[in-house]
C-alpha positions, -999 to +999 in steps of 0.1 A: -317-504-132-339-524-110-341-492-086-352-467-116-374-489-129-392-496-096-391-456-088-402-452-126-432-476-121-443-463-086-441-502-073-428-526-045-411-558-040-377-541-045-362-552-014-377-592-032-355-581-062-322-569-045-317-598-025-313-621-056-290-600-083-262-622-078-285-658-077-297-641-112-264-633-124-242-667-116-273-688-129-274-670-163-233-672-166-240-706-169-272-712-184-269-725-220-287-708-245-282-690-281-313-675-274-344-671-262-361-689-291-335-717-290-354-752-284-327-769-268-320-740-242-314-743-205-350-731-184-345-709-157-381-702-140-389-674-116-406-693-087-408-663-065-425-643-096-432-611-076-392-601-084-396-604-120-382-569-121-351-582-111-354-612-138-359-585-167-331-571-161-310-596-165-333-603-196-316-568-208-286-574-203-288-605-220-301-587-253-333-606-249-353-574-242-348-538-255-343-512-234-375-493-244-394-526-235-379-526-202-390-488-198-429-500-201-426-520-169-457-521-153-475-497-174-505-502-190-501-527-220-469-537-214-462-575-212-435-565-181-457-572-159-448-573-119-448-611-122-433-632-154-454-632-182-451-658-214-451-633-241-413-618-224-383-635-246-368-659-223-398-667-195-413-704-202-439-698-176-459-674-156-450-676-119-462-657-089-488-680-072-458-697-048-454-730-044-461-734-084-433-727-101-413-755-088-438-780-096-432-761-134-394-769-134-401-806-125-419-811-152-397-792-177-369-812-167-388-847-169-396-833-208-361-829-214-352-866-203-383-878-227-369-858-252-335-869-251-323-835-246-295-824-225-310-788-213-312-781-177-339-764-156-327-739-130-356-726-106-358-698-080-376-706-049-381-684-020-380-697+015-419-691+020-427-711-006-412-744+017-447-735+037-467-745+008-475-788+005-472-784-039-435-775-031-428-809-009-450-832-037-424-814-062-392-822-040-406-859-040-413-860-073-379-850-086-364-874-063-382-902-077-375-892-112-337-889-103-338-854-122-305-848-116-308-823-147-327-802-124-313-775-100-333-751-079-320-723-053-339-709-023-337-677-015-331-679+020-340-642+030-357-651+063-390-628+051-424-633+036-457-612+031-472-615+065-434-614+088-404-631+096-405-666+083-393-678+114-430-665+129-451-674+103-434-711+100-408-721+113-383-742+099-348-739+110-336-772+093-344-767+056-311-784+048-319-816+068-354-817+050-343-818+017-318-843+024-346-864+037-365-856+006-339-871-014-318-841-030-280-835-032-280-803-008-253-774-004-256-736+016-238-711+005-241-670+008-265-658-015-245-631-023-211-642-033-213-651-070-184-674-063-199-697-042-229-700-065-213-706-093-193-733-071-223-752-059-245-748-093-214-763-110-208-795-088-218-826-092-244-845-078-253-874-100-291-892-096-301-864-074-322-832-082-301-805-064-309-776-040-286-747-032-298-731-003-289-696-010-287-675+028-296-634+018-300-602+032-331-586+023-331-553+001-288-557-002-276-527-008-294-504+007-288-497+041-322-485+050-341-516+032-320-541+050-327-522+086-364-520+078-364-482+078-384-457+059-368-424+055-394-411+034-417-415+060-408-412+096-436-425+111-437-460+098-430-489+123-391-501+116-393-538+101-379-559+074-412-565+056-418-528+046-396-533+017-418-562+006-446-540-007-435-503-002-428-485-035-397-458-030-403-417-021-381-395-038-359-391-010-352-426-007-346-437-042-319-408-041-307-425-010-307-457-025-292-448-058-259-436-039-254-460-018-257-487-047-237-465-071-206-461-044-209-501-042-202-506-076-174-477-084 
């Protein structure tokens, strides 16, 4: 779905969305919510907005949003935008401008202590957003509070707009730093739905929690994870292509095999 829809749309950021299916699907197997209108519903927000695409498909398959809405992605009109807009059944808040959306779940989850509600706030972070200073004022923040309602994964992908993470910043320690910072901390593989359900699921009383979530860029697809363009030989080979590059023909076929002999 996420591959038609980006082929559809003529867009990017696939390699974003791949990477964080199975973050997606093990937080909303356990999120808590009869619907998106429900009050009293777990929050999950999208801190890494620019794989919303991802996000509205799992909207879909939640029944939140129609098939026909989800064929408007991105066109013009639609409120499926390429980053999370309020008027889409299930998204709280707009994300996209990193480093924000984390600051967003703090809050949310401090509303639900004044409330005296027991909802939880999920957020997605990606590991690029640990380079901006709102993120560390959030992660003190929740500490202080003791928002131990709150949980929030980081997509550890290793990648960001301008390079490798490791160039642009590096920080080889993320695990250590939060600990510092006052949070209940776990690593697990991004991709194994098990050990994400595992860590969202254990305990860490007082403490805001952080899974740090280790992923392969554009999963799935052999090319995307090597950095490759097959549509177009005479692109350098590296792993940020697949941030912006929208798919050719020949490699959304490419891609749809290799994800469809995955799943059978």
């Amino acid at each position: 779905m996420i591959l038609r829809q980006s082929r559809r749309a003529n867009v990017g950021h696939i390699g974003s969305c791949l990477c964080i299916v199975e973050i997606l699907s093990s937080v909303y197997s356990l999120l808590r919510a009869d619907g998106p209108e429900d009050p009293d519903r777990d929050r999950f927000i999208l801190s890494k907005g620019h794989a919303a695409l991802a996000l509205y498909a799992v909207l879909h398959a939640k029944g939140w949003i129609s098939e026909a809405d989800l064929d408007t992605f991105c066109g013009d009109g639609s409120y499926l935008s390429v980053h999370p807009n309020h008027r889409v059944p299930g998204v709280d808040f707009e994300t996209g401008s990193l480093g924000q959306g984390i600051t967003m779940a703090a809050g949310a989850a401090l509303a639900a202590r004044l409330q005296s509600s027991s909802r939880r706030v999920y957020c997605l972070i990606s590991d690029a957003e640990c380079n901006e200073g709102s993120t560390w004022e959030a992660a003190m923040f929740s500490a202080h509070q003791k928002l131990a309602n709150l949980s929030v994964i980081l997509d550890a992908n290793g990648q960001q707009a301008l390079g490798l993470t490791r160039d642009v910043i590096d920080m080889p320690n993320l695990a250590a730093r939060w600990e510092a910072f006052g949070w209940a901390v776990s690593e697990v593989d991004g991709h194994s739905v098990a050990e994400l359900k595992a860590a969202l699921a254990s305990p860490h009383p007082g403490k805001p929690q952080m899974i740090i979530a280790r992923t392969i860029f554009g999963r799935g697809v052999s090319f995307m994870e090597a950095g490759i363009t097959p549509g177009r030989p005479n692109f350098p080979i590296q792993p940020i292509n697949w941030h912006y590059l929208p798919l050719t023909a020949e490699e959304f076929d490419i891609a749809m095999r290799e994800t469809e002999a995955a799943v059978r």
